[in-house]
One Martini backbone bead per residue (centre of mass of N, CA, C, O) as a GRO file, in nm:
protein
  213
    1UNK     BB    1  -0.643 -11.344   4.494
    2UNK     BB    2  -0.417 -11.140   4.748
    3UNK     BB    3  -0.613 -11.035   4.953
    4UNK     BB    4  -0.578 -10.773   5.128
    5UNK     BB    5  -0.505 -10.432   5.111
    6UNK     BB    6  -0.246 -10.291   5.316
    7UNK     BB    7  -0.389  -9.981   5.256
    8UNK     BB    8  -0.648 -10.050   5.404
    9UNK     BB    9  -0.742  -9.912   5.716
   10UNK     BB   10  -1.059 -10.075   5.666
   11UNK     BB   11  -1.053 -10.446   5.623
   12UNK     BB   12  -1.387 -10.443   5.750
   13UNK     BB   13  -1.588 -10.334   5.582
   14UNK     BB   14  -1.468 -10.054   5.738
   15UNK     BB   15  -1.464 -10.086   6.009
   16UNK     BB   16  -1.385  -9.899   6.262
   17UNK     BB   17  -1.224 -10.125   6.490
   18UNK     BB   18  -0.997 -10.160   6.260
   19UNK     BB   19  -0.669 -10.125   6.163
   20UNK     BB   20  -0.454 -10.111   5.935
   21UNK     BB   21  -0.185  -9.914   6.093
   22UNK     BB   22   0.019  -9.799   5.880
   23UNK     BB   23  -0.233  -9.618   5.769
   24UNK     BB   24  -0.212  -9.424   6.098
   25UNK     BB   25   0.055  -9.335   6.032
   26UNK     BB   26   0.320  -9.063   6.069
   27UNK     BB   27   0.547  -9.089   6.220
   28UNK     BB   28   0.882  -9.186   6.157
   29UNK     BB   29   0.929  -9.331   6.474
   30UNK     BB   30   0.730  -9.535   6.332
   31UNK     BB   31   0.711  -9.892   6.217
   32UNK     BB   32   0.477 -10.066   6.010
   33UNK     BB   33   0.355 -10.361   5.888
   34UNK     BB   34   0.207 -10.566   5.663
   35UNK     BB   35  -0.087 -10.654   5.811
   36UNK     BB   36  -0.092 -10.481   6.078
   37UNK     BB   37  -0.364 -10.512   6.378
   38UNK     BB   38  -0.581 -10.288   6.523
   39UNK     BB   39  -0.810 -10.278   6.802
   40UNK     BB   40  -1.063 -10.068   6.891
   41UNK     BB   41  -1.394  -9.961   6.947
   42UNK     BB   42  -1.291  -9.627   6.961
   43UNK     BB   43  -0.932  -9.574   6.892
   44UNK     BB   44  -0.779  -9.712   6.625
   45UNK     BB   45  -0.684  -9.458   6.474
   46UNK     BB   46  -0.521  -9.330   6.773
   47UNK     BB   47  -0.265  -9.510   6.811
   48UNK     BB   48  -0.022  -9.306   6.876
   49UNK     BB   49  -0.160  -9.117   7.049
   50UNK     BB   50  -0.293  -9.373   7.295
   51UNK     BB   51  -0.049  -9.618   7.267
   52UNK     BB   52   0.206  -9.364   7.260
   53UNK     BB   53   0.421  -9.314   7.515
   54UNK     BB   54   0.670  -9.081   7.533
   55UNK     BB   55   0.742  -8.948   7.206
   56UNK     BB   56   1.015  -8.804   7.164
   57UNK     BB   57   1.213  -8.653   6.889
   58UNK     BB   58   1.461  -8.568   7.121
   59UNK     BB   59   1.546  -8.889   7.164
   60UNK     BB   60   1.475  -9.117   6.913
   61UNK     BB   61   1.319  -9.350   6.963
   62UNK     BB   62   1.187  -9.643   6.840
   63UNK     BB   63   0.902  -9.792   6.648
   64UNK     BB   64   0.868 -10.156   6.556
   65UNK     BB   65   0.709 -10.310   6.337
   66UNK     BB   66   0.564 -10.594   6.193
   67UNK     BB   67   0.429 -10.845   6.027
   68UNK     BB   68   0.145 -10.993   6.109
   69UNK     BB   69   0.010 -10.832   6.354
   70UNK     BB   70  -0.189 -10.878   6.666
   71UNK     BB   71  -0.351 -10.563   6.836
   72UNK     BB   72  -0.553 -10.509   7.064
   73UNK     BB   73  -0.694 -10.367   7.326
   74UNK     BB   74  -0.448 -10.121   7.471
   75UNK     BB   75  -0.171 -10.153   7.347
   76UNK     BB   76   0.107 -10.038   7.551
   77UNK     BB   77   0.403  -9.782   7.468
   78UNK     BB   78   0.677  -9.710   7.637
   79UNK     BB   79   0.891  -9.424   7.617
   80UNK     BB   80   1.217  -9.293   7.691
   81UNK     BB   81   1.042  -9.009   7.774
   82UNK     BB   82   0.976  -9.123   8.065
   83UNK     BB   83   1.236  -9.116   8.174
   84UNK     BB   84   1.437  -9.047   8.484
   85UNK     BB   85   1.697  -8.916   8.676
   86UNK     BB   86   1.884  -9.148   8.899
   87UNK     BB   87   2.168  -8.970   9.025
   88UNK     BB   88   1.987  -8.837   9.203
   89UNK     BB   89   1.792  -8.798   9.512
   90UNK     BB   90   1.637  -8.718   9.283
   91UNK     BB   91   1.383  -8.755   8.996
   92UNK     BB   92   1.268  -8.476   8.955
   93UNK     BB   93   1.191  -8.219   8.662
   94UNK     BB   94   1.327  -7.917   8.689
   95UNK     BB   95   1.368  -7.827   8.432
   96UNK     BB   96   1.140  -7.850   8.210
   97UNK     BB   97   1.035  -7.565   8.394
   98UNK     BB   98   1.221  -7.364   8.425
   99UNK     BB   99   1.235  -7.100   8.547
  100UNK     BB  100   1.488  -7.152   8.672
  101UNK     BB  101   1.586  -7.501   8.684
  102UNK     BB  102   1.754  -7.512   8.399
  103UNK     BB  103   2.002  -7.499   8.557
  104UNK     BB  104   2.262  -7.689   8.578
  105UNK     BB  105   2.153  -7.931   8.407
  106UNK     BB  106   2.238  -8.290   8.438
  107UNK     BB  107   2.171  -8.537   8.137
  108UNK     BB  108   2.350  -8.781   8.185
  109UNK     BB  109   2.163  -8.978   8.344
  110UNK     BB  110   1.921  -8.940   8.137
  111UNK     BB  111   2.051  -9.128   7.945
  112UNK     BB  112   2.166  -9.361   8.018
  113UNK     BB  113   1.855  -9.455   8.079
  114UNK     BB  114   1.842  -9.525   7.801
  115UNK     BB  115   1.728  -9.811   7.601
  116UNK     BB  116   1.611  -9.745   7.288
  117UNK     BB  117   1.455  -9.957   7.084
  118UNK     BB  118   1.100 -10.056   7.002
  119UNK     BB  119   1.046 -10.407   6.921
  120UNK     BB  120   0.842 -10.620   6.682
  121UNK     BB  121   0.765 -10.866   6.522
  122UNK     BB  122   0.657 -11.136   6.345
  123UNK     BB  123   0.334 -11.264   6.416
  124UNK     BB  124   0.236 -11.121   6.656
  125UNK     BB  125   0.049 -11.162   7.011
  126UNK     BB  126  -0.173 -10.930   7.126
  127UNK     BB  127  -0.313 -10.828   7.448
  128UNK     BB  128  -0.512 -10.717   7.638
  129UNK     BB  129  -0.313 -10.449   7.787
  130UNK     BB  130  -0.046 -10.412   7.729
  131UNK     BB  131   0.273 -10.379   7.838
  132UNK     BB  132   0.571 -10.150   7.720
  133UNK     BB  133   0.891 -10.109   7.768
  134UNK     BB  134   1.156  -9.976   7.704
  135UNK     BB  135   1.366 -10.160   7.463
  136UNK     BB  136   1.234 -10.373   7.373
  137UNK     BB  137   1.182 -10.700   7.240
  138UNK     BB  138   0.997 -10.911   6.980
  139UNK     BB  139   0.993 -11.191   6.892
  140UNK     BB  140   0.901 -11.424   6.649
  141UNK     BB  141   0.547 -11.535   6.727
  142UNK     BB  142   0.468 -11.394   7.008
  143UNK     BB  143   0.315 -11.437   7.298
  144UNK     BB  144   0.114 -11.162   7.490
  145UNK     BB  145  -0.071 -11.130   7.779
  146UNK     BB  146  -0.266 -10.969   7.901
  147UNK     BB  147  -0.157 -10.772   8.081
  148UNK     BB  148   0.134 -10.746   8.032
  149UNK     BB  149   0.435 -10.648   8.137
  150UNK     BB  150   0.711 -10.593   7.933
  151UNK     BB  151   1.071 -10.516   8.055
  152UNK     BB  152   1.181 -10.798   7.853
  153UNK     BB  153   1.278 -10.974   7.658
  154UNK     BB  154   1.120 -11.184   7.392
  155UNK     BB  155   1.114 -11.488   7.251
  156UNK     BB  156   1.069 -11.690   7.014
  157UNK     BB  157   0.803 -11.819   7.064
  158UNK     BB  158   0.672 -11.726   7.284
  159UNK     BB  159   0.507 -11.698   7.616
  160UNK     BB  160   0.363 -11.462   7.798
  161UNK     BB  161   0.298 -11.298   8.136
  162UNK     BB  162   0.251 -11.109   8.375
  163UNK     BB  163   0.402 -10.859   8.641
  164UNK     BB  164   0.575 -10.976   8.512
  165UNK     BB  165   0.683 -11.085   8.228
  166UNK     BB  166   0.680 -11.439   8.169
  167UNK     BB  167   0.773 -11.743   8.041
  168UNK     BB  168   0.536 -12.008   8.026
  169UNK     BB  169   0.603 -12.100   7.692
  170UNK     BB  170   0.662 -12.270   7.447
  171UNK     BB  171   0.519 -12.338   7.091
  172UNK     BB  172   0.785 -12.491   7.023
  173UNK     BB  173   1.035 -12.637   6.981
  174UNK     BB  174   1.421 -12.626   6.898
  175UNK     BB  175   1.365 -12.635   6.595
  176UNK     BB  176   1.118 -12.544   6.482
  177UNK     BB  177   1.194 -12.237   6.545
  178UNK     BB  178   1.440 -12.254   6.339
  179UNK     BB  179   1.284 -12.299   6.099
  180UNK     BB  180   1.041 -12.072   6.099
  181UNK     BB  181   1.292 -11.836   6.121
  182UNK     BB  182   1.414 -11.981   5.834
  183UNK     BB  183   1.131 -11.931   5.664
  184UNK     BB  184   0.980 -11.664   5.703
  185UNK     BB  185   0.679 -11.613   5.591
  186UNK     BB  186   0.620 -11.300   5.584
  187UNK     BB  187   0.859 -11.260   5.348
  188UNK     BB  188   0.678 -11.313   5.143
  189UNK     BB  189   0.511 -11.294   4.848
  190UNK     BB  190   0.195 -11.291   4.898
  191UNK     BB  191   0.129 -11.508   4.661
  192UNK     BB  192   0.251 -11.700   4.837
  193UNK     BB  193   0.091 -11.714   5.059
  194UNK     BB  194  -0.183 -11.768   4.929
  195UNK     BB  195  -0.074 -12.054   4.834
  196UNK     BB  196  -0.006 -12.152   5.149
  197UNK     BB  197  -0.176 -12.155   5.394
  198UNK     BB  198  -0.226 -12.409   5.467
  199UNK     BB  199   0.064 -12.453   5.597
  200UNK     BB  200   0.080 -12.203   5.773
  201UNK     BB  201  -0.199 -12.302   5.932
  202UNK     BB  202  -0.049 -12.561   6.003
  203UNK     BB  203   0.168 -12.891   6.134
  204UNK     BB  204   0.377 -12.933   5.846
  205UNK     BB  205   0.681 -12.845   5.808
  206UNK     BB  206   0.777 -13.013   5.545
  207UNK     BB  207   0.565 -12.822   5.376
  208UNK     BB  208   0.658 -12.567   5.438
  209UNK     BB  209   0.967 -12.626   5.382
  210UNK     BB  210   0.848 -12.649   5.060
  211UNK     BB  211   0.776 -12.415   4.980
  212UNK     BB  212   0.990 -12.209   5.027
  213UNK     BB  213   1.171 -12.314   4.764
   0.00000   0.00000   0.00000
């Protein structure tokens, strides 16, 4: 055997509590990675739509996840359709509600403030309530604490917590996350990962980087 299948919904014996993500993704503008979990008590399998919140087609702007990422309940990310137009006295959207506000509105102030996309690599493991705003990235291997919220990118392999998100500690010296960046085990081919997983789930790096040959 080699592990469970990356597209089973509930790969805890149906247990409706946890859901491989990717199988309840429809969105196109939203990527998750094989056997990236996230777990909900009640809601985890609406998770596009009570945990990617402000995600509108017409901005464009994409959520990346990883392979073998662990997301609590609560994980939310902030899309760039929350953004509002600050280069001007207010902030109000008076132009979305039409009926004559939308005469005159230029959009190029809101556009500027849009961020990109936002990705989380892979390995990654997310506590509960954390929250993203627009356009971070989430280097491979990374925790981010309970509640953190996060403004802006995260190291791999660092450690965030708090509000605003600061790095608390690196998992590894940097020789150490250099190697283990450049071994990538999440995208080994399952069967590989499964012979090695003694190494992968040790802390010995010279036997893991002899596996990777």
């Amino acid at each position: 055997m080699h592990g469970p299948d990356p597209d089973t919904r509930h790969p805890f014996a149906g247990a409706q509590h946890t859901v491989f993500l990717k199988t309840v993704i429809t969105r196109a503008t939203i990527e998750v990675g094989d056997y990236t979990y996230y777990h909900d008590p009640e809601h985890a399998a609406e998770f596009e739509d009570r945990n990617v919140l402000y995600h509108f087609d017409f901005v464009g702007d994409r959520l990346v996840i990883g392979r073998f990422c662990a997301l609590a309940s609560g994980a939310t990310f902030i899309m760039n359709g929350a953004n509002h137009d600050m280069s001007g006295f207010t902030t109000y959207p008076f132009n979305i509600f039409g009926a004559g506000w939308e005469t005159g509105a230029d959009l190029s102030g809101l556009e500027a403030g849009l961020r990109g996309d936002t990705t989380v690599g892979n390995d990654v493991w997310i506590g509960r309530n954390a929250t993203f705003l627009p356009g971070v990235t989430i280097g491979d291997g990374a925790i981010v604490g309970a509640h953190a919220v996060v403004g802006s990118d995260v190291p791999a392999y660092a450690v965030v917590a708090g509000n605003p998100a600061r790095v608390v500690r690196y998992r590894f010296d940097d020789a150490t996350i250099a190697a283990l960046l450049e071994i990538a085990w999440w995208n080994w081919p399952v069967e590989r990962i499964t012979r090695n997983l003694d190494a992968i789930r040790g802390t010995d790096l010279a036997r893991l980087r002899a596996c990777a040959g």
